[in-house]
N, C-alpha and C positions, 0 to 999 in steps of 0.2 A: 449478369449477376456472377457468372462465375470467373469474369475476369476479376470482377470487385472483389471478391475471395481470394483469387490467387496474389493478387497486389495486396492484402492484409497480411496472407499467411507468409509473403515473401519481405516485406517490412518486419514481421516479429521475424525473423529470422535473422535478418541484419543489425536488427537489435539487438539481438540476443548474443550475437555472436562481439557487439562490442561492448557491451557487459552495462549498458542502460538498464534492463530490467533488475539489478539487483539491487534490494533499499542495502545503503552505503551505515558503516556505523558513524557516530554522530564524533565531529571532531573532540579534539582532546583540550582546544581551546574552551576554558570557560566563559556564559556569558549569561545575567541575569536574563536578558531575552530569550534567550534559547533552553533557559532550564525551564522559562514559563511555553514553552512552545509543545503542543501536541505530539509525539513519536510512533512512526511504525518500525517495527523490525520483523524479519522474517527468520522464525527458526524453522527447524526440522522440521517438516509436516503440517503447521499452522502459524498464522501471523500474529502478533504482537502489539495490542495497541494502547498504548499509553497516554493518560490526561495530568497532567499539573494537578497539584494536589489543589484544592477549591472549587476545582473547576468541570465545567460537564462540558464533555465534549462530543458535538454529535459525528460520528464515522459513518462513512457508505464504501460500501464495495462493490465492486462492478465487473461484469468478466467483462475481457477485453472485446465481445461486441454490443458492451454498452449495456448488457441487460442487468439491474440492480439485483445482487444476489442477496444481501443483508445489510440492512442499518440499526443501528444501533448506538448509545448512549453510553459514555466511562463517562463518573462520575471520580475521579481523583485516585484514580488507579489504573493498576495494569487488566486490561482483559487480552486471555486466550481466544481466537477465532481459528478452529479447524474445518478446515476448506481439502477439496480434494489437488490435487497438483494441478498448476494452470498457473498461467499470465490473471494477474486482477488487476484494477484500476481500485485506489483508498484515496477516498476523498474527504477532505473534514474544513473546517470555515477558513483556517490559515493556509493550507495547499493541497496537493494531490499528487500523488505519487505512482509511478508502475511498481508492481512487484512479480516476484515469480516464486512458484513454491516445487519444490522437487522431491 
């Protein structure tokens, strides 16, 4: 068991240090696909998660050993979700992303 810990905790580390864990902002190329596509962002202290306006989208968060912290539903807006600092996993029907909050 504690090898399996020390091989997670040295993986986010090498992640971390090549900058995988940060959500990227959204390129500056326009595309009707992509304005309809679900977003997270990470600001200062809490994540960011945004649905297409019409649309409901369901979000899960996950701390990085998988355990479901909160789920939840945007219905065609932005929600705030304040989380304390950690690696999360955000998962929603089109993809999943790592993020990290500091």
């Amino acid at each position: 068991m504690r090898k399996l810990i020390s091989a997670v905790i040295l993986l986010l580390a090498v992640n971390a240090f090549s900058g995988q864990w940060f959500a990227e902002a959204a390129p500056a190329v326009e595309s009707r696909v992509a304005d309809r596509a679900p977003t997270v962002s990470v600001e200062k202290g809490y994540i960011e998660l945004t649905a297409p306006d019409g649309d409901n989208v369901r979000f899960e968060i996950f701390s990085i050993t998988g355990q479901l912290i909160k789920s939840l539903t945007v219905k065609g807006s932005t929600v705030k979700v304040d989380l304390p600092k950690g690696f999360y996993i955000i998962k929603c029907e089109s993809w999943t992303k790592r993020v990290m909050l500091r």
